[in-house]
N, C-alpha and C positions, 0 to 999 in steps of 0.2 A: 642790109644786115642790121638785126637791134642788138645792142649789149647798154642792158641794164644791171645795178645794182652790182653783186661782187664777182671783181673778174681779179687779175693778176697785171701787175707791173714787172717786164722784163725789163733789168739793165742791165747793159753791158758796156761794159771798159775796155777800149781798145786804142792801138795806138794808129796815126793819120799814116805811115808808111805800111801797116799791115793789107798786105796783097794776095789772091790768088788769077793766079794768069794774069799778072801787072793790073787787074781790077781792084782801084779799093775795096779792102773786104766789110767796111761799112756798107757800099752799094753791093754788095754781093749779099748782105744780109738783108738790109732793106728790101731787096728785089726777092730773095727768098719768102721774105714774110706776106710780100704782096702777093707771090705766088701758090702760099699757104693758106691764103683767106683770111688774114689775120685782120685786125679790125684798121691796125694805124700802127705807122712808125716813123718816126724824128730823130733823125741824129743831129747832134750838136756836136762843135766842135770849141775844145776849152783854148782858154789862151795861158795856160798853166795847169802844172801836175807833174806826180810822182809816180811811181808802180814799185815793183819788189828792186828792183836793183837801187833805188833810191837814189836816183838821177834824176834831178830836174827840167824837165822842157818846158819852153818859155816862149810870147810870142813878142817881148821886147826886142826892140829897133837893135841894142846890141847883143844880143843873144837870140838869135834868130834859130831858131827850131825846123826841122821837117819834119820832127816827128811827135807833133800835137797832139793831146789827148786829143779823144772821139767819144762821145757818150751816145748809145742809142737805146732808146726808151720807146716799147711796144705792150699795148696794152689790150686782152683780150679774156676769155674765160679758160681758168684752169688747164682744162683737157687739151685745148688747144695750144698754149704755154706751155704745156707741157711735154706734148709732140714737138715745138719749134727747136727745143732746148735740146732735144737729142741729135738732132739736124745740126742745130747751132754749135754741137761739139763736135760735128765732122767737120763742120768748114773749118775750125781752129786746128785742127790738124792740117787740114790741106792745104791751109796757109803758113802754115808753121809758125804758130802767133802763139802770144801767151796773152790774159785778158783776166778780167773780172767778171762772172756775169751773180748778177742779184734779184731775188727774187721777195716781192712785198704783196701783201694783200692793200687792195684799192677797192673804193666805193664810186661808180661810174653813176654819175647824177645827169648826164646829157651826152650823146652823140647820136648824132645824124646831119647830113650835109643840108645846107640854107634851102635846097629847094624842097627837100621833103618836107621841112618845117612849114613853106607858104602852100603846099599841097596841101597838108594838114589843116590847115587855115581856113583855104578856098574848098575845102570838102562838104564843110557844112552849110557856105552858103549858095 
C-alpha cells in the first residue's frame, strides 16, 4: 500500500475497561482497522486522564486504576477515515462505551515497511 502526502489522523479516547464480548475494545478496533485495509494503528495506553465525568485515573502506586485512558491513533486517506468512523460508531454502541474520537489533517512524508525500502534500493542495481 502507498499513502503519500494528505491523508487523516483518527484519534480516539477510550477507556482500558471498555469491552465487547470481554474483548478490549481497543483490540476490537485495532483489528477492525486491520481488517478495513487501513494503513496503521497504535494504541497507547496513558498513565493519567480525565473524560466528562471528571474523575481522575491514575497509574500511581497508591491510586491504582483499572481503568486507564487508551489513545488509538490511525492514519490513512480521507475516504477511508471516513468509512472506519462510521463502523467505529457501531462498536461504541455495542460496547456501551462513551469515548472522544478526533479528527486532524496530516502531511504523510514516509510509510513503507524496511523491506520495501532495500527492494527499492537493490532495483537499480
Amino acid at each position: 500500500m502507498e499513502l503519500h502526502g494528505s491523508a487523516k489522523l483518527l484519534r480516539i479516547f477510550i477507556g482500558e475497561m471498555d469491552k465487547i464480548a470481554h474483548v478490549p475494545l481497543s483490540e476490537v478496533i485495532i483489528k477492525e482497522a486491520r481488517k478495513d485495509g487501513l494503513a496503521g494503528a497504535t494504541s497507547w495506553r496513558g498513565f493519567m486522564g480525565f473524560g466528562p465525568t471528571s474523575k481522575i485515573r491514575s497509574a500511581k502506586i497508591l491510586d491504582i486504576s483499572a481503568d486507564l485512558p487508551v489513545i488509538i491513533e490511525i492514519v490513512d486517506v480521507q475516504e477511508k477515515i471516513e468509512s472506519f468512523v462510521r463502523k467505529l460508531d457501531q462498536l461504541f454502541v455495542e460496547a456501551n462505551s462513551g469515548g472522544l474520537v478526533t479528527l486532524e489533517n496530516v502531511e504523510v512524508h514516509r510509510y513503507f515497511h524496511a523491506s520495501q525500502g532495500q527492494k527499492q534500493e537493490g532495483a537499480g542495481s
